[in-house]
C-alpha positions as CSV (number, residue, x, y, z in Angstrom):
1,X,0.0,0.0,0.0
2,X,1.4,3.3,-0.8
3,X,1.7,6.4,1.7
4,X,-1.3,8.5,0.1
5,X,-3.7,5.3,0.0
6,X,-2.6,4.8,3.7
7,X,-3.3,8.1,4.7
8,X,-6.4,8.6,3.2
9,X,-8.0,5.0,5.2
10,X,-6.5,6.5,8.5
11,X,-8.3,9.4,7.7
12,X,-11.7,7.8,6.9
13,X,-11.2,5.2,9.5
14,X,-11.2,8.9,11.9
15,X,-13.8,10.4,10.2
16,X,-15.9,6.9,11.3
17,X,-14.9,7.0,14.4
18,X,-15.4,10.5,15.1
19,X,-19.0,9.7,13.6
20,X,-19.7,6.9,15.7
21,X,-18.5,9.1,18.9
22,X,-20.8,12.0,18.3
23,X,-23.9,11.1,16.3
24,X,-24.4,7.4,16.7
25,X,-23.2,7.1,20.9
26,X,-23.3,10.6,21.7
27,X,-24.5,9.3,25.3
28,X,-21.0,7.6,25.8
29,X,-19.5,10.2,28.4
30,X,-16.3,11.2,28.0
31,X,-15.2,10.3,31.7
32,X,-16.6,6.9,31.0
33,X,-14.0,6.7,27.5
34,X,-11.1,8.5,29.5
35,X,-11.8,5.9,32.6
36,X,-11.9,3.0,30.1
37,X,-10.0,3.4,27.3
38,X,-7.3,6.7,28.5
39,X,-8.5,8.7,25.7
40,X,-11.6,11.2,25.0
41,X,-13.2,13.2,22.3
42,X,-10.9,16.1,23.9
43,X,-8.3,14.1,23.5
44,X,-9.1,13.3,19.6
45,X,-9.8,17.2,19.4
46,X,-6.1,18.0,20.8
47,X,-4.6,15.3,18.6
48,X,-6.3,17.0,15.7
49,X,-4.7,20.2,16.8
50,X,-1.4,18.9,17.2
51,X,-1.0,17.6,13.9
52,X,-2.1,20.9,12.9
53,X,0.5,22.5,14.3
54,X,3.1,20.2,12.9
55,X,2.0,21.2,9.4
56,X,2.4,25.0,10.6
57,X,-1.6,25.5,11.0
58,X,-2.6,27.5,14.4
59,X,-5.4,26.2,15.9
60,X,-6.3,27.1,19.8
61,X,-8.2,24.6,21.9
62,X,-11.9,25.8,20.9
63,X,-10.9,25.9,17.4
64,X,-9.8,22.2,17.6
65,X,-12.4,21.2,19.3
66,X,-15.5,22.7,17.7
67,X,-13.9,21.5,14.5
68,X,-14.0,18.0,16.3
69,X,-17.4,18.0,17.8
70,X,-19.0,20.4,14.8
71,X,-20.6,22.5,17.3
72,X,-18.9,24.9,20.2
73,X,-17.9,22.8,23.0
74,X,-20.0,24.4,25.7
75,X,-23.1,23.3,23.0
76,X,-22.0,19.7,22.8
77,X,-21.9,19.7,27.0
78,X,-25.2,21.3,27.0
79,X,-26.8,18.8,25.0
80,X,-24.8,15.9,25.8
81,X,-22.7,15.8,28.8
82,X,-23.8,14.5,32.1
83,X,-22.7,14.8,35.6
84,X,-20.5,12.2,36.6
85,X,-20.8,10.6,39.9
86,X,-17.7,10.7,42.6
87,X,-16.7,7.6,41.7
88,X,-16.4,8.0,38.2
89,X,-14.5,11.5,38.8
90,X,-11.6,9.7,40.9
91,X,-11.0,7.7,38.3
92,X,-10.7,10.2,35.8
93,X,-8.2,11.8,37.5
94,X,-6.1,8.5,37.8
95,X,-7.2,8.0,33.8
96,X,-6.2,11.2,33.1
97,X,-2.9,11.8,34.8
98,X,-1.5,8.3,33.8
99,X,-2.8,8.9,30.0
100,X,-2.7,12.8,29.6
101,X,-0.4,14.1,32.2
102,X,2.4,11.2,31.1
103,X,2.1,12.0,27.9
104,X,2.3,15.8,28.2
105,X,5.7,15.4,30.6
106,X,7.3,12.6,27.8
């Protein structure tokens, strides 16, 4: 397989699952992905950003994110976000600093 055909089924294959994330399971929480898998939409949304920034493309946070979740961020929360019970908030933090923080410090 050559590099452009590769590229183009990693991005499809993001395309479907940012897809599947926001309009076929928008009810999975991100604490409950972070918790379980170490990653997030947020985390998708920052990943699109950094490779943005490798190709020489600023992009802040909200930019990154909106692009990711097609609406502003404080829209997506309203209409799908949850609160998220003590439980699932300590292990967030756990998720996030061995995932997010790790990463951030390597």
């Amino acid at each position: 397989m050559d590099d452009q055909t590769r590229t183009e089924i990693e991005a499809a294959a993001f395309r479907a699952l940012r897809d599947h994330l926001l309009n076929r399971r928008p009810e999975v929480q991100n604490v409950d992905l972070m918790n379980l898998a170490g990653f997030c939409r947020n985390c998708l949304a920052r990943w699109y950003q950094e490779a943005a920034a490798e190709r020489g493309i600023e992009m802040t946070k909200d930019e990154a994110r909106a692009i990711y979740y097609g609406m502003p961020y404080d829209e997506w929360r309203a209409r799908h976000q949850t609160e998220a019970d003590d439980a699932k908030k300590a292990a967030f933090e756990v998720a996030f600093r061995d995932n997010v923080g790790a990463r951030d410090k390597g």
